[in-house]
Every structure is written in structure tokens, then in C-alpha cells.
C-alpha positions in Angstrom: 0.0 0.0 0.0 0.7 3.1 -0.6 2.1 5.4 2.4 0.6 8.6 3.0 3.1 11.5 4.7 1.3 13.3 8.0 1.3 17.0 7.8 3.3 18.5 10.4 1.7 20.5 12.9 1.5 23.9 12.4 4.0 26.2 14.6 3.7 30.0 15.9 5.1 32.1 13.3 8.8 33.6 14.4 9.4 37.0 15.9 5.5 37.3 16.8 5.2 37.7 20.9 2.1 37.0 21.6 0.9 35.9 25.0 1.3 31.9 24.3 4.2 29.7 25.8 2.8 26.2 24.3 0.3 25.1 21.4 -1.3 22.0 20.5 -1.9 21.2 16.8 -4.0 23.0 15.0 -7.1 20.6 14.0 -8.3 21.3 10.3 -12.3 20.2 9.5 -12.7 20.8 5.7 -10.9 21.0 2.2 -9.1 23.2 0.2 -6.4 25.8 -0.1 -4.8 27.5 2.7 -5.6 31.1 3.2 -3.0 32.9 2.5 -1.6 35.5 5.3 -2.4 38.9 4.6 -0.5 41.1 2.0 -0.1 44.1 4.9 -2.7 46.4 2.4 -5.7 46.9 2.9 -7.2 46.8 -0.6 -6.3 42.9 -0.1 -8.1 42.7 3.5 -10.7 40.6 4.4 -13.6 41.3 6.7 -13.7 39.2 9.9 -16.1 38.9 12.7 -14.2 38.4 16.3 -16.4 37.0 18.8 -15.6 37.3 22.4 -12.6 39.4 21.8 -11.8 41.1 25.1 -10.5 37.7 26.9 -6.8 36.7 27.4 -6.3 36.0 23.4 -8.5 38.6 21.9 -6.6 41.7 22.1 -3.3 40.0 20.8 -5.2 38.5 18.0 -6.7 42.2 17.5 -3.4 43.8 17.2 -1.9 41.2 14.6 -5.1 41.6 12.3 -6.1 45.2 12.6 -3.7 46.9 10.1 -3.9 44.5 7.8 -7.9 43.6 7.5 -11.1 45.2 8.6 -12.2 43.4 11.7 -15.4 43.7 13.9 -15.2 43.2 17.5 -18.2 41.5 19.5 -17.8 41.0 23.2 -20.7 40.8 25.9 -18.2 43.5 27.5 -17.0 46.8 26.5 -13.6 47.1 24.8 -10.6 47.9 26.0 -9.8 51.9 26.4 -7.6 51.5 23.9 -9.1 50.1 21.1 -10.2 52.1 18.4 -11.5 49.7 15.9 -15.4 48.7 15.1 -17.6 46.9 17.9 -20.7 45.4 18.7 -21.6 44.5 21.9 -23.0 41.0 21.5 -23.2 37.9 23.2 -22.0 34.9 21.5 -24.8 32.7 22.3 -27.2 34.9 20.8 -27.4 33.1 17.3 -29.8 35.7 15.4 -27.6 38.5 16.3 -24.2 36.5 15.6 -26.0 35.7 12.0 -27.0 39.7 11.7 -22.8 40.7 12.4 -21.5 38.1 10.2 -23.4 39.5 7.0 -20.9 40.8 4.6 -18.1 38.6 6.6 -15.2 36.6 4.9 -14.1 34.8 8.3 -15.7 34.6 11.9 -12.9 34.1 14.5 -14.5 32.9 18.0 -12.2 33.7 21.0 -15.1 33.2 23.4 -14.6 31.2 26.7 -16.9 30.7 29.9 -15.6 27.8 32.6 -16.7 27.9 36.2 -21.0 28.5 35.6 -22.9 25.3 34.4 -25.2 26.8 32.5 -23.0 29.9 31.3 -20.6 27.6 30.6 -22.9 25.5 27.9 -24.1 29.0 26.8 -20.9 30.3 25.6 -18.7 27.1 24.8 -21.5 25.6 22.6 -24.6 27.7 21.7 -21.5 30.2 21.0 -20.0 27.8 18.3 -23.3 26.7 17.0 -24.1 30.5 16.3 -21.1 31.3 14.6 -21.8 27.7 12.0 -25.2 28.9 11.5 -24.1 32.7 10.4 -21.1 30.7 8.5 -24.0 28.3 6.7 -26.4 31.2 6.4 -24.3 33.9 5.0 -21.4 31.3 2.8 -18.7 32.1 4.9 -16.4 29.3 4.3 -13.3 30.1 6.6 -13.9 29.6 10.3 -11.2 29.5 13.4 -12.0 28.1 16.5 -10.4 27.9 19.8 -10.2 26.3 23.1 -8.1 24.2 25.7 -6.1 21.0 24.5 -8.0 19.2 27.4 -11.4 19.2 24.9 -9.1 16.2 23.1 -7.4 14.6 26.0 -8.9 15.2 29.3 -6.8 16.0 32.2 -6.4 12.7 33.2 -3.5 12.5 30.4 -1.6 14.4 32.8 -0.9 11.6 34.8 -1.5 8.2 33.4 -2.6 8.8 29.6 0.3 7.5 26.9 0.2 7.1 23.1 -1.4 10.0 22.3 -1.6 10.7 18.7 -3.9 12.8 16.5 -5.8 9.9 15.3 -7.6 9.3 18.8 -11.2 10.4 19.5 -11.7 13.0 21.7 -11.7 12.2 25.5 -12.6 15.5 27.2 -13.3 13.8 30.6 -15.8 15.5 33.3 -14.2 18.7 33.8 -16.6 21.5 33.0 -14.8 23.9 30.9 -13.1 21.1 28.9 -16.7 18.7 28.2 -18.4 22.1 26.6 -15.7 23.5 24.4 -15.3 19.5 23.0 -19.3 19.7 22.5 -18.7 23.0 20.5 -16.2 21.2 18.7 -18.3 18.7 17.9 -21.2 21.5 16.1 -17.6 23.1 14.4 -16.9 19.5 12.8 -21.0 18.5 12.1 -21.5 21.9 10.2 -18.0 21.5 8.4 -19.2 18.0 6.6 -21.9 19.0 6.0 -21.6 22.5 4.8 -18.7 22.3 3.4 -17.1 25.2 5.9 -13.6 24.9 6.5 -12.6 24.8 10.5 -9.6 25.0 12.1 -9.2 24.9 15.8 -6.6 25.9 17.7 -6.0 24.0 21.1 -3.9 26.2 24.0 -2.3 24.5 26.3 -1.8 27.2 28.7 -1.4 31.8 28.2 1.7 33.5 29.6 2.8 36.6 28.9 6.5 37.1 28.0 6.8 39.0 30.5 5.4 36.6 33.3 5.9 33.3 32.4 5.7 31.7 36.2 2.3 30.1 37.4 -1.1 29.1 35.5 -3.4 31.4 33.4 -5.8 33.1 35.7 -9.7 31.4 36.0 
């Protein structure tokens, strides 16, 4: 038979400090051509919708995309003082208003997390991801990026007795809150993708440092 080469997992691009001391792969639902990173003018920029961009990730993802392509910023919270770009306050479990912002969109970018609140936590992590498919189905948007914790692939229990981990296993989110709802939104992500034809990617975070502080675990 003939062998068939793995890709090898994508790595953070060189001389870029953003707020992220370790990565997991990247996992890719869909087919097709790579977007190409942007050309630095805007007469080549693309319009993308960034939900739940005033976490930990948002403003760094803000400041690599802004000069280069015309981004809208939803957050259930007000921006940042500093940020001078377009925003919508929405929530990202609101799917008819998530559909209404992506009109006109060529990518949706979800940054949104909830952990500690049950119900919250459900809200955000996978009514959150089902919104965002439904404005990528409703409106043709074929280029989605997700995110979440590594733990939504291999529970926490990998910590300390897992082995053989490869990117051929199911998912094994465990029981821990945070980590069982973003794998059920991952779940909507790849549903929507076969069957839609929208082109995923997800990007699993093992933990958020700055470079500055790079002692202790991410806050929450």
C-alpha cells in the first residue's frame, strides 16, 4: 500500500510575541487551499467577525489583524480603552444577532470562553459555536477558526496516566466542566463542516503566559 506522509503540525510564526508559551496542533475540519496571510494592504483585506474578543487571546489576536484587514469586535463586555476599531456588543450565544454581524463577513474568529457557571458555561462554549456555523452556513462564509483548551481532546487525566497520544484518537474531554463544553462545541464546528462544506480549524492552547510573566497558570 501506498504510504501517505502526515502533515506536520503547524507552529507559531517567528518574531510574533504574543501571549502563548505552548500550542497544541492545530485541528483542520474541511478541504481546500490555505488562506493565504495577509498582503499588509488593505485593498487585499478581508472582513472578519471576532467573537468574544476582550478575553486573554483577543486583544493580541486584534493587534496582529487590525492593520492589515477590517475586523469587527463583539464581546458581551466593553472594549478595551484602547481600542479604536469597530464593535458590537453581543453575546455569542445569541445566534440571530451573531448571524445579523457576520453579513458581509469573509471569516468569523471565535475567541469566546466561559468555565466555572454550568449553564453559562454551555451558553458560551457551545450555543456560542453553534451561532457562529449557522451565520457561516447562512451567510457562505467558508473560513472559520475556533479555539479552546487541548483538554477538549485529552482530558486532564492525560496528565498523569494517559500515553500514546496521537492525532488519530477520538476526543476524551473527561468530566471537567470547561473542557466537556468547548469538545461539545467542537463537535457543532466538525458537524457543520461535513456537512456545509465550511472549512474549520481549531486551535488547542495548552496554557497563556505573557512574556513577561511566564511563572504560574493562566488566571480562571
Amino acid at each position: 500500500r501506498r504510504r501517505v506522509p502526515r502533515k506536520r503540525p503547524t507552529r507559531p510564526v517567528a518574531g510574533h510575541s504574543y501571549p502563548v508559551a505552548r500550542i497544541q496542533p492545530a485541528i483542520y475540519y474541511g478541504h481546500g487551499s490555505q488562506v493565504a496571510p495577509g498582503s499588509g494592504r488593505k485593498a487585499d483585506a478581508m472582513n472578519i467577525l471576532i467573537l468574544g474578543g476582550n478575553g486573554m487571546l483577543g486583544p493580541w489576536a486584534v493587534r496582529a489583524l487590525i492593520n492589515r484587514h477590517n475586523v469587527l469586535l463583539t464581546d458581551i463586555n466593553e472594549p478595551h480603552s484602547d481600542y479604536t476599531g469597530k464593535y458590537l456588543q453581543l453575546s455569542v450565544d445569541d445566534v440571530d444577532g451573531v448571524v445579523k454581524a457576520a453579513e458581509g463577513m469573509d471569516v468569523i474568529v471565535n475567541l469566546s470562553v466561559l468555565r466555572p457557571h454550568r449553564k453559562l458555561a454551555f451558553d458560551v462554549n457551545v450555543m456560542g459555536n453553534y451561532a457562529m456555523m449557522v451565520a457561516a452556513r447562512t451567510h457562505g462564509i467558508t473560513r472559520v477558526i475556533n479555539s479552546g483548551p487541548h483538554f477538549q481532546m485529552a482530558g486532564m487525566q492525560y496528565e498523569n496516566w494517559d500515553f500514546d497520544l496521537n492525532p488519530d484518537m477520538p476526543p476524551a474531554s473527561g468530566t471537567r466542566l470547561y473542557a466537556h463544553t468547548k469538545a461539545l462545541g467542537q463537535e457543532v464546528c466538525r458537524v457543520f463542516s461535513e456537512r456545509h462544506g465550511i472549512q474549520v480549524i481549531t486551535l488547542l492552547y495548552y496554557n497563556m503566559k505573557h512574556s513577561w510573566d511566564l511563572s504560574g497558570m493562566e488566571p480562571g
